[in-house]
Biopython code that builds the backbone (N, CA, C, O; Angstrom):
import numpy as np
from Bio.PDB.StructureBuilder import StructureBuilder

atoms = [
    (1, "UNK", "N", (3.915, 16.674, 8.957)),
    (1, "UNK", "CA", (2.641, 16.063, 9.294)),
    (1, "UNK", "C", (2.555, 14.636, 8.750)),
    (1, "UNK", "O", (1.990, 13.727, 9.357)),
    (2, "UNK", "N", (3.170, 14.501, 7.536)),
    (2, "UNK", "CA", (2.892, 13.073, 6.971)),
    (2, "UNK", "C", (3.429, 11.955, 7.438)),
    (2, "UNK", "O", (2.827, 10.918, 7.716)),
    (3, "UNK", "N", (5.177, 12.287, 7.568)),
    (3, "UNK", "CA", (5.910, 11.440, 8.576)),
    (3, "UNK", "C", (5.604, 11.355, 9.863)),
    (3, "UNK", "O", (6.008, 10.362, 10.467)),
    (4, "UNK", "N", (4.863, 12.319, 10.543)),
    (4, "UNK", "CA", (4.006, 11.699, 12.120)),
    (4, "UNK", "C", (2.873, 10.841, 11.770)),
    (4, "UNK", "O", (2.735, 9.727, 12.275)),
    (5, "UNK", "N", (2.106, 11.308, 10.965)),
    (5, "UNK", "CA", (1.213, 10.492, 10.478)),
    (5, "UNK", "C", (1.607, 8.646, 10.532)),
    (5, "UNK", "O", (1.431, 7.767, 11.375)),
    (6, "UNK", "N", (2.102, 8.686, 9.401)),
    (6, "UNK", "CA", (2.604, 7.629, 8.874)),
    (6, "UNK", "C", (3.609, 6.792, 9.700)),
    (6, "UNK", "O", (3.752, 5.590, 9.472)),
    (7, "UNK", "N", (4.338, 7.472, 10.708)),
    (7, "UNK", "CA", (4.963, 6.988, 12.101)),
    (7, "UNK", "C", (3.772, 5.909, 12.900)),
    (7, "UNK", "O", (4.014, 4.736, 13.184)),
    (8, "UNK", "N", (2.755, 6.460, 13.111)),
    (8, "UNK", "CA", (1.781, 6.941, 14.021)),
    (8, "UNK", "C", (0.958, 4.966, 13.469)),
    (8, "UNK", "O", (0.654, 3.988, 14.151)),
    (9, "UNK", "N", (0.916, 5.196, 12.254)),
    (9, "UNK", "CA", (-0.003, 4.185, 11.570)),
    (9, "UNK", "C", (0.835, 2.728, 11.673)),
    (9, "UNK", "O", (0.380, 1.599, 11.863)),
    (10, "UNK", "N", (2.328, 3.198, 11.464)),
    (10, "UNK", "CA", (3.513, 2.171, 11.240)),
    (10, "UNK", "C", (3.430, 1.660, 12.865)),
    (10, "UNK", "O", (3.481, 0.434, 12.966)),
    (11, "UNK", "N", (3.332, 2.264, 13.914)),
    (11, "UNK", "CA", (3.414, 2.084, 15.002)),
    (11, "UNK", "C", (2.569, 1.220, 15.850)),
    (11, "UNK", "O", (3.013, 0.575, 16.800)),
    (12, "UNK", "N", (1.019, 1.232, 15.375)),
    (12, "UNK", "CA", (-0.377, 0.421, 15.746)),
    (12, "UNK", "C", (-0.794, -0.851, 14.353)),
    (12, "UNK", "O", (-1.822, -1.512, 14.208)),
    (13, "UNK", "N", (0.291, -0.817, 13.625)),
    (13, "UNK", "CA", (0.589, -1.886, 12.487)),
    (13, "UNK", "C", (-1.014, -1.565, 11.714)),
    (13, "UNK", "O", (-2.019, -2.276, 11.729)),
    (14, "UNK", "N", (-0.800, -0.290, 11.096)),
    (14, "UNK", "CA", (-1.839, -0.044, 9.621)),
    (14, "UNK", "C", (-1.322, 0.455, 8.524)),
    (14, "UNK", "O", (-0.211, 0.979, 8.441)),
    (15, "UNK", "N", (-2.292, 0.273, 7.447)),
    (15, "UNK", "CA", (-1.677, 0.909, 6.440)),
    (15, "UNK", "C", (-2.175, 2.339, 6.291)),
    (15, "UNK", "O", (-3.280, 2.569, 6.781)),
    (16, "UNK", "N", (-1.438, 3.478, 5.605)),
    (16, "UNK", "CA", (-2.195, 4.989, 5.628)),
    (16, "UNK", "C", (-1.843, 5.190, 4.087)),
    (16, "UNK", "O", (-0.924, 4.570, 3.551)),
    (17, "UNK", "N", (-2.479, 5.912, 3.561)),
    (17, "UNK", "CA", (-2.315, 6.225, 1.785)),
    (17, "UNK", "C", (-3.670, 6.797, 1.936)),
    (17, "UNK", "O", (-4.677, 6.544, 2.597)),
    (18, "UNK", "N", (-3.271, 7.718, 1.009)),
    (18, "UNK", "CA", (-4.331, 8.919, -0.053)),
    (18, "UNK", "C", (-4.953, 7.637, -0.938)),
    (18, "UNK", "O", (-4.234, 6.771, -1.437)),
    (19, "UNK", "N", (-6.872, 7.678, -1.078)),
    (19, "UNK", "CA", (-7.471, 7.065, -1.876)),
    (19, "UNK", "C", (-7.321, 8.047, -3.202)),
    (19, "UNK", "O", (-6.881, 9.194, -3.117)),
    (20, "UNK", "N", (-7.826, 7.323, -4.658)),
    (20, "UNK", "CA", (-8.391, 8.182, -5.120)),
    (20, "UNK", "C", (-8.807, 9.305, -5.448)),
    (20, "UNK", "O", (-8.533, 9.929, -6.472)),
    (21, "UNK", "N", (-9.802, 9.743, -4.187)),
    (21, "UNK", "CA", (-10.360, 10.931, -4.107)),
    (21, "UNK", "C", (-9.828, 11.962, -3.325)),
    (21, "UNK", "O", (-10.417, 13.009, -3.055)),
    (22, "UNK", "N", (-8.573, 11.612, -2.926)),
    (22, "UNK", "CA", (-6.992, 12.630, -2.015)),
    (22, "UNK", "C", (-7.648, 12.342, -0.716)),
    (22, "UNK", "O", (-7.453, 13.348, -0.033)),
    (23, "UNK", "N", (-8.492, 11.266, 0.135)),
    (23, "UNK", "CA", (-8.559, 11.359, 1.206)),
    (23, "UNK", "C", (-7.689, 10.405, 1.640)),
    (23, "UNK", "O", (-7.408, 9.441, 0.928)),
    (24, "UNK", "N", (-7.232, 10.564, 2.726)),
    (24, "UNK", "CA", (-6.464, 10.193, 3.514)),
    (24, "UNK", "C", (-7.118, 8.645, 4.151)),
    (24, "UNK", "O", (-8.332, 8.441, 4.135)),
    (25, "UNK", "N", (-6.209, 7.706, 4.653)),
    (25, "UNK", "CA", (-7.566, 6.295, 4.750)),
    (25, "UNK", "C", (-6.332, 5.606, 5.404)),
    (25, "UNK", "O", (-5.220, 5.450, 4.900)),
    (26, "UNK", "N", (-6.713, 5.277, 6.475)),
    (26, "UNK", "CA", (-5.958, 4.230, 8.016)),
    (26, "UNK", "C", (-6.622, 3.361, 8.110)),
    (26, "UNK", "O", (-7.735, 3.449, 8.627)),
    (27, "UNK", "N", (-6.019, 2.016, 7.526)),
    (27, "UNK", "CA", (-6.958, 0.557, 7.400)),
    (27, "UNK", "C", (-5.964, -0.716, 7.765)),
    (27, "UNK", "O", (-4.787, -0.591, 7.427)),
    (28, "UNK", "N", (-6.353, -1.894, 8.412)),
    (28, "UNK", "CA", (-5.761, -2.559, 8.420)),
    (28, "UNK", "C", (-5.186, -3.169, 6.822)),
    (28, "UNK", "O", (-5.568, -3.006, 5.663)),
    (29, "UNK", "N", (-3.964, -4.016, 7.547)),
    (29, "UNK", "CA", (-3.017, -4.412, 6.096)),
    (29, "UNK", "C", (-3.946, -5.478, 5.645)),
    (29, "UNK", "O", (-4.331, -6.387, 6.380)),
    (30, "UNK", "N", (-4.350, -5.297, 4.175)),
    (30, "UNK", "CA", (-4.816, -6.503, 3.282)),
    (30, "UNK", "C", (-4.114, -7.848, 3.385)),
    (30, "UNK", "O", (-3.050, -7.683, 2.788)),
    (31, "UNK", "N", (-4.167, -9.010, 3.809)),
    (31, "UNK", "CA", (-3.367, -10.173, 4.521)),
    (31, "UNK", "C", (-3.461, -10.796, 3.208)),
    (31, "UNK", "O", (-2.564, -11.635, 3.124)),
    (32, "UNK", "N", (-4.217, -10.742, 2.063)),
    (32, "UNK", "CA", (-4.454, -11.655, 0.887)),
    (32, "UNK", "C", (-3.766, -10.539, -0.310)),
    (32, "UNK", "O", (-4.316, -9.472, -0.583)),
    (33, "UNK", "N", (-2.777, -10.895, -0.798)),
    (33, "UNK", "CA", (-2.030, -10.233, -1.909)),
    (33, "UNK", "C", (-2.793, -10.734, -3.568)),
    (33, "UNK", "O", (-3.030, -11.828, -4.081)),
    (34, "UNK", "N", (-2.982, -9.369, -3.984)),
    (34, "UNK", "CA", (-3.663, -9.019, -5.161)),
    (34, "UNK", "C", (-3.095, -9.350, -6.227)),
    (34, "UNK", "O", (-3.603, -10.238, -6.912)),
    (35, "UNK", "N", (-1.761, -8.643, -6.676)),
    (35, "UNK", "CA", (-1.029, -8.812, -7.794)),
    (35, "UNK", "C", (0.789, -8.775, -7.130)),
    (35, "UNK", "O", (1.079, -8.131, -6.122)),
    (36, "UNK", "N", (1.703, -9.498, -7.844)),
    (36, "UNK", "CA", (2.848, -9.475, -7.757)),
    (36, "UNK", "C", (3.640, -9.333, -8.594)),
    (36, "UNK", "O", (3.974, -10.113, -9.486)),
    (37, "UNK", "N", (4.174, -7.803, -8.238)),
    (37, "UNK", "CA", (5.567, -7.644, -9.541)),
    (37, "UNK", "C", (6.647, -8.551, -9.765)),
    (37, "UNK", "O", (7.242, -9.153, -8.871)),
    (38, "UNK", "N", (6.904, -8.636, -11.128)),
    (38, "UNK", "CA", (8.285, -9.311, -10.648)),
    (38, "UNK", "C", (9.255, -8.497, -12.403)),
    (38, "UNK", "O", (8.836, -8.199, -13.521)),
    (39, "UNK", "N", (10.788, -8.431, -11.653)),
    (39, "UNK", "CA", (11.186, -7.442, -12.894)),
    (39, "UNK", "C", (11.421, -8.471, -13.818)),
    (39, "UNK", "O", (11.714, -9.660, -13.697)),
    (40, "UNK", "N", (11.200, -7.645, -14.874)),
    (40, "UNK", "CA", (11.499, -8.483, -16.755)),
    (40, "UNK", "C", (10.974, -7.637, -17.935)),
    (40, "UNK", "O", (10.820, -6.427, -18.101)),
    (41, "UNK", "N", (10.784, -8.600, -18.601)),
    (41, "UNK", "CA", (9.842, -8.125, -20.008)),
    (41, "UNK", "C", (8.458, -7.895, -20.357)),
    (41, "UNK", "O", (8.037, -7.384, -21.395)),
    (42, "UNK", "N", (7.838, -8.306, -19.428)),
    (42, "UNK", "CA", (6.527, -8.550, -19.354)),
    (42, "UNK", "C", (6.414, -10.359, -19.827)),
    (42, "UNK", "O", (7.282, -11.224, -19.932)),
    (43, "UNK", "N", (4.821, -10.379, -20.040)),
    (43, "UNK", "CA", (4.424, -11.970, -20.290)),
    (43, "UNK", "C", (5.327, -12.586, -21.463)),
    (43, "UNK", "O", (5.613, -11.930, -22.465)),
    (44, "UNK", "N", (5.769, -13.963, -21.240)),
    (44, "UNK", "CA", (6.473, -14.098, -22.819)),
    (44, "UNK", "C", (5.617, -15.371, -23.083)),
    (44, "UNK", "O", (5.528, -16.306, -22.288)),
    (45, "UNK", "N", (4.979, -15.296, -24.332)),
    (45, "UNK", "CA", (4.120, -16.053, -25.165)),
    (45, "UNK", "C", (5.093, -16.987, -26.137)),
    (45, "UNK", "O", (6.105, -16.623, -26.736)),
    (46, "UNK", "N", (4.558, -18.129, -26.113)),
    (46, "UNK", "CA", (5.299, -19.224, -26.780)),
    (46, "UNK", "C", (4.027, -19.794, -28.008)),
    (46, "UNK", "O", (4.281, -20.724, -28.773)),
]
sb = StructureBuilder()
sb.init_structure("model")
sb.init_model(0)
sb.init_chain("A")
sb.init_seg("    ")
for serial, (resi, resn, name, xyz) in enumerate(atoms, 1):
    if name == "N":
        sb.init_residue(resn, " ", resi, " ")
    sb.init_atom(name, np.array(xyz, "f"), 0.0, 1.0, " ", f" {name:<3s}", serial, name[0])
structure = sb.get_structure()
């Protein structure tokens, strides 16, 4: 079910993920990026 799902969402260009509260939620993609990983050590203070 999840991989049709998630086919289904990938296919009409949305995003699908469990909120929070385990519901299920088909929304367009957020176009403005929040936070960005990047690998290391964390912050390095001088």
């Amino acid at each position: 079910m999840w991989s049709a799902a998630r086919s289904l969402s990938r296919s009409i260009d949305k995003q699908l993920f469990y909120n929070g509260a385990g519901i299920l939620v088909m929304r367009n993609h957020s176009r403005a990026v929040k936070y960005v990983f990047k690998p290391g050590h964390g912050r390095q203070h001088r």
